[in-house]
C-alpha angles and dihedrals in degrees: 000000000000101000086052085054093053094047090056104044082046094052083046100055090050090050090060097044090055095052092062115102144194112284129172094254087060099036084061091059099056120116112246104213125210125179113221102186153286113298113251087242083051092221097105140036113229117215145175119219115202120199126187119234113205099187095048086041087217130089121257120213136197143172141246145165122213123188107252095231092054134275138114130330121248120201121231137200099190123038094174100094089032091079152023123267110233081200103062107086108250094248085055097229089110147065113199109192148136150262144160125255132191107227106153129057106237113141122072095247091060087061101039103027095185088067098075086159102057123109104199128132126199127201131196090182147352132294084076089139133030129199093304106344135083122225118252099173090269120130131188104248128200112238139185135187137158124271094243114115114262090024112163115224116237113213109234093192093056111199084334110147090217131105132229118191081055107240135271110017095007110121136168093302077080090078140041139172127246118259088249105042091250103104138033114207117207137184111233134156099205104197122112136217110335102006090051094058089054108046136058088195090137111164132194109239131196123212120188121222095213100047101020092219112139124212134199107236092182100043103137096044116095098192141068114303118179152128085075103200136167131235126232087255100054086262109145109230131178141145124264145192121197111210120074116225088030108105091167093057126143095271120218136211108223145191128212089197112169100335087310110104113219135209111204097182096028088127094030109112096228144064119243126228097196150336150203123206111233117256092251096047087245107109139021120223121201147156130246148166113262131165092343099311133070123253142194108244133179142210133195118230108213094176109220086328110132083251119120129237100251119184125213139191113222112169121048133171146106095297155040136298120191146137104054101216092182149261124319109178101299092341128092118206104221122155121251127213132165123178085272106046129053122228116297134161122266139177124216129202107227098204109030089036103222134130131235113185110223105183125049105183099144095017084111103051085036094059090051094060133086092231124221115253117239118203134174122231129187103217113188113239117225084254097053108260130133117243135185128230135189117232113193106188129203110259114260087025120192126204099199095066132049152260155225096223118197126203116215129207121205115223120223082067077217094055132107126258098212150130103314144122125228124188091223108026091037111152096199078065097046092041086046086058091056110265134132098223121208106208111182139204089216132173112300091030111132118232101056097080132295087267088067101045095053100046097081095059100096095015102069087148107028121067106355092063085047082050083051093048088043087059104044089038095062103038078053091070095064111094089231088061109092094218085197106061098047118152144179139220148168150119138245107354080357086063095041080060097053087051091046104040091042076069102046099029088104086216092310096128132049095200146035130205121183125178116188094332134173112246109158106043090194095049091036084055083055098049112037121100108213095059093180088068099051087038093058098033097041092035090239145319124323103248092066097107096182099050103096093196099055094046091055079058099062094033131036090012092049109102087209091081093056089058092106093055079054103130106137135097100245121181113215129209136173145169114238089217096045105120098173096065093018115209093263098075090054092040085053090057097053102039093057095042084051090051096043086052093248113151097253138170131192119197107186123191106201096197103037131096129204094318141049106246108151114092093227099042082050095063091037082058088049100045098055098043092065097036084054090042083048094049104042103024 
């Protein structure tokens, strides 16, 4: 009897642990996990957790070391000696880093130097502001010095007004040093003020250290090229897009080998995100969008040998594979993430193929949870295409009830819809709250050929919201589905889709959320601080009466002109940093749902960007999306 009794209690017990579910509170609490590289003896990864702290309203990081063939994690105070400085030369005589110089008179007092006081800024061109930072005439500078105490950096970009690290998210994988300690080889788009807002012409440089000269390496090319490596065999390597303007290009891998640069993926139908040269030069690994997940790849490198390039796809699976740590014997440490699993470290086993998690930061937490339930679906477009979605689908999920259902639309708009785990727009959350989630591969996604990624630049409002109807309109059809709380949500483009499809849903949805959204394409055009992203989206600027694309832009594509079909309750929310979608055109969109009558609400974060990065004003984020889905939907 008692052993009945304990069984019971104990299948209890397990029955309530598997009913919790994610909640904002825990997903707050979850470690965020970073590799940092291989240990100089190999025997260990080295990686950085970093933990939230609410209460602080800051993050909290700390170190480990975890054998690369599994065992337990040991923390560490100090990573320095762990692992090798890329920065250091190879021969260990120099230091290459970075600083910030002020080069350009902006602010009032550098013109007037007796008003201390005053807080003016003065501008002869764009780039005035950057993401969220204004330009005060300061540029990130490459320096070097020798390793000797006491050793004195020399600037290799002179009085040059360019940056390198590229702002804003550029950091020291902008710059190597040669194979043989000569040269140092730097990304820069050195263009200044205006043309600097309307070009990605980014180049590689070398600057060598005897004669101080410094060379452009990528001169004929007009596009982004950057993630300058090295092979094994002293071979430059980097990835490249060719149109200026274009940031969402297909992106290469190529190979300056002997003078011929080489394009190993110029045939291959997709756009690469990185990549890692094998240890024997013989091969190139890298990682890519494919089907709605990202996947690690690899390409032979022949050399001139009569041998073709030939790519290959060597993970596959139901997830993400992202950051590349580096080699341990046959195995290559990556990351790992789904929608239901935050990033760990894995090894995979290159020629067996199989995985082996090394790091279990949130297994625990993870263990305890009912998990939401991901399934692909193949939705027919209006012109006949076949197009994958996401369904995220509420833990414990029963088929026989039903169900709010929310569509959710992914911001770039070139950007991939795959396997991976936000800390704001996290689907295991939205589907713990109860809601089936649609998640489309709609027009403008990677890793459906280049032809689809492209088709949505020009067409912000043609194909791609009939791709969104397409998607809600068939999970509808499923009897778990509430066709009457339907909602839908995104940022960024994916906010520019909320504005645009709340005038054309014909009463499909119950609900709007839009985060930082776009929602006046002319004054967005004159706003905006990157300019070659909204020439080459929107076709041009706005007072070019006689360009038919970009007119369609600022027409028939401007949400602003749907306004009067306007009928449905719409949360608005908007960073007030953010200088890619800058507040107007949140504050546009509120303004004109509160004068035509229609239930709004505007949550403005005054020191936040584009994104939500503040633990608190997370949670507040959280908070108020799901108190505005319970009331209006």
């Amino acid at each position: 009897m008692k052993k009945l009794f304990f069984i019971t209690l104990t299948m209890m017990s397990l029955n309530a642990i598997s009913q919790n579910v994610m909640t904002p509170e825990l997903l707050w609490k979850l470690g965020r996990v970073t590799p940092l590289g291989i240990s100089k003896d190999a025997k260990n990864v080295v990686y950085k957790v970093t933990t939230p702290s609410v209460e602080e309203n800051k993050l909290d990081s700390k170190f480990y070391t975890i054998p690369v063939n599994g065992g337990d994690p040991t923390e560490v105070t100090e990573i320095k000696d762990l692992l090798t400085d890329k920065n250091i030369s190879p021969d260990g005589n120099y230091l290459v880093y970075n600083e910030e110089v002020k080069l350009n008179k902006v602010l009032g007092k550098d013109f007037y130097p007796k008003l201390e006081k005053s807080d003016v800024q003065i501008y002869d061109g764009l780039d005035y502001r950057h993401w969220d930072t204004w330009n005060e005439g300061k540029y990130n500078h490459v320096f070097y010095k020798e390793t000797t105490p006491d050793a004195v950096g020399t600037d290799i970009m002179g009085n040059e007004n360019f940056d390198s690290p590229q702002k804003p998210f550029g950091g020291d994988e902008d710059y190597i040093w040669s194979p043989d300690s000569k040269s140092i080889f730097y990304v820069s788009k050195k263009k200044a003020g205006t043309q600097y807002a309307v070009s990605t012409n980014t180049n590689i440089y070398e600057y060598n250290l005897e004669t101080g000269k410094t060379t452009n390496r990528t001169e004929e090319n007009l596009g982004y090229d950057t993630a300058p490596q090295f092979s094994p065999a002293g071979y430059l390597t980097w990835l490249q897009m060719k149109r200026d303007g274009y940031e969402a290009d297909k992106n290469d891998i190529i190979v300056n080998f002997k003078g011929l640069k080489m394009n190993l993926t110029a045939s291959w139908d997709g756009t690469v995100d990185s990549f890692l040269w094998s240890k024997d030069g013989k091969k190139v690994y890298f990682l890519a969008p494919i089907n709605g997940t990202k996947q690690l790849f690899e390409v032979n490198f022949p050399g001139l040998t009569k041998i073709a390039y030939n790519v290959n796809q060597i993970t596959d699976g139901d997830f993400d594979v992202n950051d590349m740590v580096g080699f341990s014997g046959n195995n290559l440490i990556v990351t790992r993430t789904d929608m239901n699993h935050a990033s760990e470290i894995f090894s995979f086993d290159l020629k067996e193929k199989t995985w082996k998690q090394l790091s279990n930061v949130n297994t625990e937490i993870y263990n305890s949870l009912a998990l939401s339930k991901t399934e692909r679906r193949y939705v027919t477009t209006t012109d006949g295409k076949k197009m994958l979605v996401w369904v995220i689908l509420p833990p414990n999920f029963d088929k026989t009830k039903k169900y709010p259902t929310l569509l959710y639309c992914q911001g770039g708009p070139q950007s991939a819809l795959t396997q991976s785990y936000s800390f704001r727009w996290n689907f295991q959350l939205m589907a713990a709250n109860g809601y089936v989630v649609v998640a489309p591969n709609r027009r403008g996604m990677q890793g459906h050929g280049v032809e689809w990624n492209e088709q949505i630049s020009k067409d912000w409002g043609g194909q791609v919201m009939d791709d969104y109807l397409s998607a809600i309109d068939d999970v509808a059809k499923e009897k778990y589905v509430d066709k009457s709380r339907l909602g839908c949500v995104g940022a960024s483009y994916g906010g520019y889709s909320v504005f645009y499809l709340a005038g054309i849903h014909n009463n499909r949805f119950k609900t709007f959320i839009a985060h930082d959204g776009v929602f006046n394409t002319q004054s967005m055009f004159g706003t905006t601080e990157e300019v070659f992203f909204n020439n080459w989206d929107f076709g041009g600027p706005y007072w070019e009466k006689d360009n038919a694309a970009a007119q369609k832009t600022y027409t028939t594509f401007n949400p602003i002109n749907l306004v009067d079909k306007w009928n449905t309750p719409i949360l608005i929310i908007q960073g007030g940093k953010d200088f890619r979608v800058p507040i107007g055109q949140s504050q546009e969109a509120f303004q004109a749902a509160q004068l035509r009558g229609i239930k709004s609400r505007f949550l403005y974060f005054p020191e936040e960007n584009h994104w939500v990065l503040k633990p608190q004003n997370a949670q507040v984020w959280q908070g108020e999306f799901y108190k505005w889905l319970k009331e209006t939907l």
